[in-house]
C-alpha positions in Angstrom: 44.5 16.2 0.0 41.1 14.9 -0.2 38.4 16.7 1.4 37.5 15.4 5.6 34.2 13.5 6.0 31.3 15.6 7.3 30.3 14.7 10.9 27.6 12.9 11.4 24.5 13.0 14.2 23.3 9.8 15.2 19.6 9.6 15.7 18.3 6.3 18.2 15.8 4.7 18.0 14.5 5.6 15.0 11.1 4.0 13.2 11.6 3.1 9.9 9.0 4.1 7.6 9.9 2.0 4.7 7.8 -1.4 5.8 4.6 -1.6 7.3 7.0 -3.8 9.9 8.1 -0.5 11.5 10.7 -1.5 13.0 11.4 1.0 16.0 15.2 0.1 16.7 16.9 1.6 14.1 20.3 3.5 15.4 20.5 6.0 12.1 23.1 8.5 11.1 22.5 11.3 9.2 25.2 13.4 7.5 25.8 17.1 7.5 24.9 16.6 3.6 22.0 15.0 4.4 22.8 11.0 3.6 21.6 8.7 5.6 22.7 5.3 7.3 21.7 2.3 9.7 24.5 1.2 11.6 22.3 -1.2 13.9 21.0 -3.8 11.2 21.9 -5.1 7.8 18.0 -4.5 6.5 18.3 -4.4 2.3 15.2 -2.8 2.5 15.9 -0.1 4.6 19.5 0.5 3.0 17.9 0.8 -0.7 15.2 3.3 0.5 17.8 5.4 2.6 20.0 5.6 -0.9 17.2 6.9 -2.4 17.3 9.9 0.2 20.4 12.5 -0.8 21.0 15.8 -0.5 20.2 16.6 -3.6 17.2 15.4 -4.0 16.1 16.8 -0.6 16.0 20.2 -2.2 14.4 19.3 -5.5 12.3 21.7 -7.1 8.5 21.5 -8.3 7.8 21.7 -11.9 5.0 22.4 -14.8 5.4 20.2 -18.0 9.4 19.3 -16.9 9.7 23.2 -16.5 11.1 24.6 -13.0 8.2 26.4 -11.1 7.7 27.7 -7.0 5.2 25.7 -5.0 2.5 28.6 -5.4 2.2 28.7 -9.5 2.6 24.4 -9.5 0.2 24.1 -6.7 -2.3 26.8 -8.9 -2.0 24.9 -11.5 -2.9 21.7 -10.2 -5.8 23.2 -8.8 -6.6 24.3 -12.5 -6.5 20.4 -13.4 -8.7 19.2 -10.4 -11.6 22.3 -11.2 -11.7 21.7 -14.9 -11.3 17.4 -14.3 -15.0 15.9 -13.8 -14.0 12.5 -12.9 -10.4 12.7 -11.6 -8.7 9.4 -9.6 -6.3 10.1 -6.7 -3.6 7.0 -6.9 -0.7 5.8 -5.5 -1.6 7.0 -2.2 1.3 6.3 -0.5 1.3 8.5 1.8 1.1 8.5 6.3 -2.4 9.6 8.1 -2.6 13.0 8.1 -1.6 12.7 4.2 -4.8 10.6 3.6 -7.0 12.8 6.0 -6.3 16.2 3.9 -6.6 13.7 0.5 -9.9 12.6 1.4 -11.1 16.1 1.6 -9.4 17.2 -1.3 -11.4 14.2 -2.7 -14.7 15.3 -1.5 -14.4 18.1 -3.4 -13.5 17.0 -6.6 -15.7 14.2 -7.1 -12.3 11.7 -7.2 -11.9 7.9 -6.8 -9.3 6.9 -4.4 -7.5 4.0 -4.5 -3.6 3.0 -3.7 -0.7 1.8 -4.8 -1.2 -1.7 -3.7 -4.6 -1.8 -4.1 -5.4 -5.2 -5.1 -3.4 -7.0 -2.3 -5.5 -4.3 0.2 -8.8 -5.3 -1.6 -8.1 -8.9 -1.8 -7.5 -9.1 2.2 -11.1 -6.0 2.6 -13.1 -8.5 0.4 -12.5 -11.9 2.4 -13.3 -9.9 5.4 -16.3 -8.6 4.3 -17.7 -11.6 3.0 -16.5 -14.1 5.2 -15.1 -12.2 8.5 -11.4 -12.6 9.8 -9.4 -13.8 12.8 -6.4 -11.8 12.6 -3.4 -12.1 15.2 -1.0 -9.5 16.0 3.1 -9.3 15.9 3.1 -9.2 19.8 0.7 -12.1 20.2 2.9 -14.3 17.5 6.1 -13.0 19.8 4.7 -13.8 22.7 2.9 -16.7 22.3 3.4 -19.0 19.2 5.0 -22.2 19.2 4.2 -22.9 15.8 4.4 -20.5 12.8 3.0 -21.8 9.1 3.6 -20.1 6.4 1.5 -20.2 3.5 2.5 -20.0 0.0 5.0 -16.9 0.2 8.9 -16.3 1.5 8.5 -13.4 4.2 11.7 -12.0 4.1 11.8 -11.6 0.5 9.8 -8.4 1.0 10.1 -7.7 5.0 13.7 -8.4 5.8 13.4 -8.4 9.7 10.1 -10.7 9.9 11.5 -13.5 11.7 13.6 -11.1 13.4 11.0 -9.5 15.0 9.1 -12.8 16.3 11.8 -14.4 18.0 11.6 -15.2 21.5 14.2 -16.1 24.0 11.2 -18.0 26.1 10.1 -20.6 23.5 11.7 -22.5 19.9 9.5 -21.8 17.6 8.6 -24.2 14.2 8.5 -22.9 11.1 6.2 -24.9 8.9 5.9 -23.6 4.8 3.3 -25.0 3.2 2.8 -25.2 -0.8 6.5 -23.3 -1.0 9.8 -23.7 -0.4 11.2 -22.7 3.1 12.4 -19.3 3.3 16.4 -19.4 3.6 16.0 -16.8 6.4 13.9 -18.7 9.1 15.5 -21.4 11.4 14.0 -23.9 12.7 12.0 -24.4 9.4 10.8 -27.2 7.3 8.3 -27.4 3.7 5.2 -29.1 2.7 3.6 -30.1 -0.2 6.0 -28.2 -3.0 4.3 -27.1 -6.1 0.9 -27.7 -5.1 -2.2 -25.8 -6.6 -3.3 -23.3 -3.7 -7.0 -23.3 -4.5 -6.9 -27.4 -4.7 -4.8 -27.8 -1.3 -7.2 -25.3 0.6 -10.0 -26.6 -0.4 -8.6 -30.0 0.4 -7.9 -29.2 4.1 -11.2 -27.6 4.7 -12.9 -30.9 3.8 -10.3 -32.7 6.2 -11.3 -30.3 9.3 -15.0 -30.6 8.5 -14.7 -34.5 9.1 -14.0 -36.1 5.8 -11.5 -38.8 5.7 -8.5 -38.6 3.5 -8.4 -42.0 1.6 -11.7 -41.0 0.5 -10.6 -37.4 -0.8 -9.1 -37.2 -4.3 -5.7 -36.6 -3.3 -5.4 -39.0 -0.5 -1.4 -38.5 -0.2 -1.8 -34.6 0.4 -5.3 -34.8 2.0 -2.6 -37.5 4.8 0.1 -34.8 4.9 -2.5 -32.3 6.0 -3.9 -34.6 8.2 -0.1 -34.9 9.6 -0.1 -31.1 9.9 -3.1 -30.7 11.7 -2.6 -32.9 14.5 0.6 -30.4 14.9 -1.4 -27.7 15.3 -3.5 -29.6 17.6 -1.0 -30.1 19.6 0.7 -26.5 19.4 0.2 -24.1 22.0 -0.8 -21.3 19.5 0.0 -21.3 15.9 0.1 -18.6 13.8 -0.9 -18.6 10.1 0.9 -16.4 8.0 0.2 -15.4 4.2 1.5 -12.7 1.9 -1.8 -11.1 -0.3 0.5 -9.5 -3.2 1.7 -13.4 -4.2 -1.8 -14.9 -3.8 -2.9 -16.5 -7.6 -5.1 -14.3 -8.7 -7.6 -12.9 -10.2 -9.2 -14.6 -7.0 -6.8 -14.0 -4.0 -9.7 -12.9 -2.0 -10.9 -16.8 -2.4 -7.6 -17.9 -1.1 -7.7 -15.3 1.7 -11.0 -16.3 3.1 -10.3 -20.1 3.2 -7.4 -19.4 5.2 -9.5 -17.9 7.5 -12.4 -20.6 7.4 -9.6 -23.1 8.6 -8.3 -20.8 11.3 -12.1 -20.4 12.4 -12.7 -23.9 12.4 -9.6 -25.2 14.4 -10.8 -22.4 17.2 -13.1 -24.8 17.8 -10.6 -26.8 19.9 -7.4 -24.8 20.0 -5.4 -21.5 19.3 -4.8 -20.0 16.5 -4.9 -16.3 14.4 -3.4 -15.0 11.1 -1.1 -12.5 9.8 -1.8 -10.9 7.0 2.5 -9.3 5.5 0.5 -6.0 3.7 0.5 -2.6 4.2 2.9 -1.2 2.1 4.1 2.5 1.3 1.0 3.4 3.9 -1.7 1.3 2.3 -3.0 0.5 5.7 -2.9 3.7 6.9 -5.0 5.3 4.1 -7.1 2.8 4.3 -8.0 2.9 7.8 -8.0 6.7 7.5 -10.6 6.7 4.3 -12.8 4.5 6.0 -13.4 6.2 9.3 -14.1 9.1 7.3 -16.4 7.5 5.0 -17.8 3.9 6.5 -16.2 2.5 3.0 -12.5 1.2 2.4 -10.5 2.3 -0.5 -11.7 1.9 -4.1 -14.5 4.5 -3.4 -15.5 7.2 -5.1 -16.7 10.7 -2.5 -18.1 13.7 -3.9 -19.5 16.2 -1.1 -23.3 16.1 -1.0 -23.9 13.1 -2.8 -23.6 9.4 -2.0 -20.2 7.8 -1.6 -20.2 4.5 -4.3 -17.7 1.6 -3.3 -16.5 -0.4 -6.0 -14.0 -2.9 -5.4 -13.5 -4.1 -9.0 -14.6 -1.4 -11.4 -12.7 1.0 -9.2 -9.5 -0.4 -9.6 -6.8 2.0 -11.2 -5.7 -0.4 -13.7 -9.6 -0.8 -14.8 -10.3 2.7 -15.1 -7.1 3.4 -16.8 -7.7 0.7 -19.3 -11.3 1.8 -19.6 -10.5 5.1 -20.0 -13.1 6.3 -17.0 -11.1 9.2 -15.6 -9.9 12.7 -16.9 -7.3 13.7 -14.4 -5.0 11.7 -12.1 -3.4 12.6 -8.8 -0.7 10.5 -8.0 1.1 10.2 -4.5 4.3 8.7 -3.9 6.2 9.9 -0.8 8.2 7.1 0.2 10.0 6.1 -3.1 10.2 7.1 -6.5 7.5 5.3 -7.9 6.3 5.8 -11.3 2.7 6.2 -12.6 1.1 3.4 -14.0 2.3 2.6 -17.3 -2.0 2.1 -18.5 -2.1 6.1 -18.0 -3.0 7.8 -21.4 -0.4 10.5 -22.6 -3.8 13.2 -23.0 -4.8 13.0 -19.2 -3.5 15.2 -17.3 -1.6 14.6 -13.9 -0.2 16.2 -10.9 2.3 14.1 -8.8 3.3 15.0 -5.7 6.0 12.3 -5.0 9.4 11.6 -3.5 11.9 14.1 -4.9 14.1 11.3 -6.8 11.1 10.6 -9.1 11.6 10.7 -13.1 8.9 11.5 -15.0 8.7 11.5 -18.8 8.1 13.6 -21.4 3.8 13.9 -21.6 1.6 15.8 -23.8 -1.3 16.4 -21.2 -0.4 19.2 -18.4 1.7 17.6 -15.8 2.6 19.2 -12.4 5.1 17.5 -10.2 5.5 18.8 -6.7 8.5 17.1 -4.6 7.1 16.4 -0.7 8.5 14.7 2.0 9.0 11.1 3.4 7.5 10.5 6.7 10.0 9.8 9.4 12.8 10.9 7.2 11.7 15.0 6.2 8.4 15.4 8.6 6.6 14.1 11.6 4.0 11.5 10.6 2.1 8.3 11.9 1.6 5.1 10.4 -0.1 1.8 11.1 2.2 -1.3 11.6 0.7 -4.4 9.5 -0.9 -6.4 12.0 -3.5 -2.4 12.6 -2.8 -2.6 16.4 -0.3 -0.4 16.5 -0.3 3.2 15.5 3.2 4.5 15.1 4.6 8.2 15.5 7.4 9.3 13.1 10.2 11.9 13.9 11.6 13.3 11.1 15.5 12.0 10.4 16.8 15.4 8.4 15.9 18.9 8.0 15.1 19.5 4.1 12.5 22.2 2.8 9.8 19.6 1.4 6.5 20.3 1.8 3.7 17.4 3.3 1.1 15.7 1.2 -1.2 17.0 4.0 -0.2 20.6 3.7 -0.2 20.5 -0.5 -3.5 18.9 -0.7 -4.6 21.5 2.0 -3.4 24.3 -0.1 -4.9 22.5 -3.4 -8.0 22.7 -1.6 -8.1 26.2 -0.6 -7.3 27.2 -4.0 -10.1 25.4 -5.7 -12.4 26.7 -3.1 -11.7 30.3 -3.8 -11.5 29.5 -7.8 -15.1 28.6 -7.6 -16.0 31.7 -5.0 -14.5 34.1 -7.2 
């Protein structure tokens, strides 16, 4: 007779950590064996990351070179890469506030770069803002107020299931408007514009339009009309609301993309309503990098060593760059909310220390490796996060008991052990 399901304890509401969206509605049940479930939505997202959350990884055990350890002989040897490392980069970074808080000193003390997981999206979106300025909107103001939505260039619910979702609005019908894509099969009320069109050429094309130039005199006088189309809709709108994705961007030069966006929601401001929405944030990216740069006065991609002066480089500080260039001698890799693996550019002679989510595989290497399992926020600890729009601060409530230490509280101990290595 096969065995009786375990009983389960429902948990509601419930914030899922899993997409800078944070979706605070979630009615989750958690098993006596730990597994997880949403039984309020149908989000992929959520469902994939909540497989990835068993019992038995919940108990996994650190280890040295693939070699079972305890948390006090991986954590002293980690602290033995960090001392001996002269130019070490912490990366990945995915990881909730107080995470990036205790990193950053950890950081400061070991003369490291820090840069995430997603850090050319993040710097892509930091580098239009600093050049250009912004004109951001938020999820509540789109909800509340946007008769008109258009999308640039990206499908939304490709990577955030529950976008549309979470801007409807009983008082208003909303139009969807995609323009230089097709329309995303998961928005009503939706219609496309100018499919396959070069982003650069069709940006540049409707900045010329709003600064006055006709469109039979423009090159492309049959998209320069269709823009011209589109803007009197905006004109007309009570608020619209511009929407782009920074990951799908062409790049090397998103950041170019990014800012013209912005120059055409600055310049229809001059006569109507209108802000933008940046879909980014991802496995914490906003949170660490709001955290790094109240600390410092610089966003990610900087480099902190205590006593001497911080050095922000957006490019050369890339981890891609420096692994290619071979510029660092350690690497710290975070990874709480998914098994992600290290970048693929990392030399087999560098050492590493990973503290990631317990599920993650890590081959065979030849430099010291450490791994140290540590908890998801919202699913194993208490946490907070910032939603994608950065208006919202978000507390997390752990979903499970399991016996996985914090980012926060390992780079807190890898920091007291360095600092009594070099007393002693």
């Amino acid at each position: 007779m096969p065995d009786s399901p375990k009983p389960a304890r429902a948990q509601s509401p419930w914030t899922c950590p899993f997409c800078p969206l944070l979706c605070d509605d979630i009615a989750l049940d958690v098993s006596l064996d730990a597994r997880m479930s949403a039984t309020n939505t149908a989000c992929p997202r959520l469902a994939r990351s909540l497989a990835s959350m068993n019992a038995d990884t919940a108990h996994n055990q650190p280890k040295i070179n693939g070699k079972p350890t305890d948390i006090a002989s991986a954590v002293s040897q980690a602290a033995a890469i960090l001392m001996q490392s002269h130019r070490p980069l912490f990366g990945g970074l995915a990881t909730d506030v107080a995470g990036a808080r205790a990193l950053y000193e950890l950081a400061a003390h070991s003369g490291a770069i820090l840069d995430h997981l997603h850090g050319d999206s993040l710097t892509a979106t930091t580098l239009a803002l600093q050049d250009r300025g912004a004109l951001f909107t938020t999820l509540s103001e789109v909800r509340s107020r946007a008769d008109l939505i258009v999308v640039f260039g990206c499908e939304p619910s490709r990577r955030y299931p529950r976008f549309y979702e979470r801007l409807q609005s009983a008082q208003r019908e909303t139009k969807i408007l995609f323009v230089g894509c097709d329309g995303d099969t998961a928005a009503t009320h939706a219609e496309a514009l100018l499919l396959n069109t070069n982003t650069f050429d069709t940006l540049a094309l409707w900045s010329a339009l709003l600064e006055g130039r006709e469109p039979n005199a423009l090159t492309d006088a049959n998209t320069a009309r269709v823009l011209q189309a589109l803007t009197e809709r905006i004109r007309a709108a009570h608020y619209t609301a511009f929407v782009y994705e920074p990951a799908v961007l062409p790049g090397p030069h998103a950041a170019l993309a990014i800012e013209a966006i912005h120059q055409i929601v600055k310049t229809l401001n001059r006569t109507v309503r209108a802000g933008v929405l940046a879909l980014t944030g991802d496995d914490g990216a906003l949170s660490v990098n709001q955290a790094v740069t109240w600390l410092s006065g610089f966003p990610l991609r900087t480099r902190v060593t205590a006593g001497l002066p911080l050095d922000h480089d957006p490019h050369r500080y890339g981890t891609q760059t420096l692994l290619q260039r071979h510029e660092i001698d350690a690497l710290l890799w975070v990874s709480s909310f998914g098994p992600e693996p290290m970048p693929d550019a990392l030399a087999d002679d560098i050492p590493a220390i990973v503290l990631a989510h317990p599920a993650t595989a890590l081959d065979e290497r030849s430099a010291p490796t450490v791994f140290i399992p540590v908890a998801t926020p919202g699913v194993d600890s208490s946490g907070h996060l910032f939603r994608m729009d950065t208006s919202v601060v978000a507390p997390l409530v752990p979903a499970r008991e399991a016996a996985l230490p914090t980012v926060a509280a390992i780079a807190s101990e890898l920091l007291q052990s360095i600092r009594a290595g070099r007393t002693s």
